[in-house]
N, C-alpha and C positions, 0 to 999 in steps of 0.2 A: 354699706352701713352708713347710714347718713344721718348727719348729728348736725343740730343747729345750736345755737343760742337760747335760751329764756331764760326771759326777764324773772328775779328771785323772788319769791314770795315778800312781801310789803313788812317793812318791822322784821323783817329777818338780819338786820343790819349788815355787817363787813364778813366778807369768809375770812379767817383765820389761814396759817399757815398751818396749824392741829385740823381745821374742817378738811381742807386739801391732803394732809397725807392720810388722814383715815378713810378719804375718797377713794384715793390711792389703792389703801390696803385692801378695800372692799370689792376692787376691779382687778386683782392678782387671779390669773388663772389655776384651776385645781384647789388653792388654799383661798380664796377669796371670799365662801362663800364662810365660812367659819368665823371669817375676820368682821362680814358683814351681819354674823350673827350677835358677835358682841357688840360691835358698833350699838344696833339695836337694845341691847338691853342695858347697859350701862348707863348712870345716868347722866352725867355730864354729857355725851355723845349725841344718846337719842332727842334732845331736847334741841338742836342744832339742826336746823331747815337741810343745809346743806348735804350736810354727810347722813341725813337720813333718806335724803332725794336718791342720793348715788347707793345707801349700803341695800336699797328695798330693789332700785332697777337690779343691780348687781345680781344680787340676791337670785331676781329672777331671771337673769341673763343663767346663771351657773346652773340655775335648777333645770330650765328648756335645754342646755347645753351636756347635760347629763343626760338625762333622757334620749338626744340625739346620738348619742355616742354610746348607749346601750342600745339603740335600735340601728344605728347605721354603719356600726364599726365590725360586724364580719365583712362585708363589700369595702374593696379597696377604694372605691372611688366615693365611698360613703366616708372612707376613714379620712381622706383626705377632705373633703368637705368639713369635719366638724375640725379637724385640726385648722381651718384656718379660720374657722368660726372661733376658735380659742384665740386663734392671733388677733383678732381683735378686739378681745378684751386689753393688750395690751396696748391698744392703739386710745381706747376709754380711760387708761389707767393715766395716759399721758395730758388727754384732754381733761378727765378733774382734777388733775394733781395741779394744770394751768388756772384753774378756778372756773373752768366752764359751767352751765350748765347744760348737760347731753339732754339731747330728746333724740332716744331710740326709737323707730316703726313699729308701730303696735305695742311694744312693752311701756313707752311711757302712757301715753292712754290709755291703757286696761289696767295699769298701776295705780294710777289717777281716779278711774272712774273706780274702782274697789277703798278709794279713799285712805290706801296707802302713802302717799304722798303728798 
């Protein structure tokens, strides 16, 4: 899972320590996606570059990570695969909570190009 750097959207001025922990909440495994759902509709929140970049990836990391885990988890070695696929949301949860910005393989470009982000 390889995560770089990018540069924030222009005029999106300073991330906040409020942008980083609803980053944060939005990268929790199992409840993350719920947190990411408010993120999104609240207004102070969704207005916020930041924590809208991480609550939409999020978002869709948990939705693909469901899906795998309803198709892969009778096979034990399916089950073992998404369980560490969940561990690394907690490895993202660390990295926005530092102010990064993640760029996940495929989820941030197909995020991007749906003009989600």
């Amino acid at each position: 899972m390889a995560e770089e750097n990018v540069a924030p959207v222009e005029g999106t001025g300073e991330v906040t320590q409020d942008d980083k922990l609803w980053a944060l909440l939005s990268w929790l495994p199992w409840v993350g996606w719920i947190l990411a759902i408010i993120a999104l509709l609240i207004e102070p929140q969704k207005t916020r570059p930041f924590i809208r970049y991480n609550a939409v990836q999020a978002l869709a990391v948990n939705i693909i990570l469901a899906v795998l885990s309803a198709i892969l988890s009778p096979t034990c070695v399916g089950s073992i695969l998404v369980f560490i696929l969940w561990l690394a949301t907690i490895y993202w949860c660390i990295k926005s909570y530092q102010g990064e910005w993640l760029t996940i393989p495929f989820i941030t470009d197909f995020c991007k190009k749906q003009g989600w982000i």
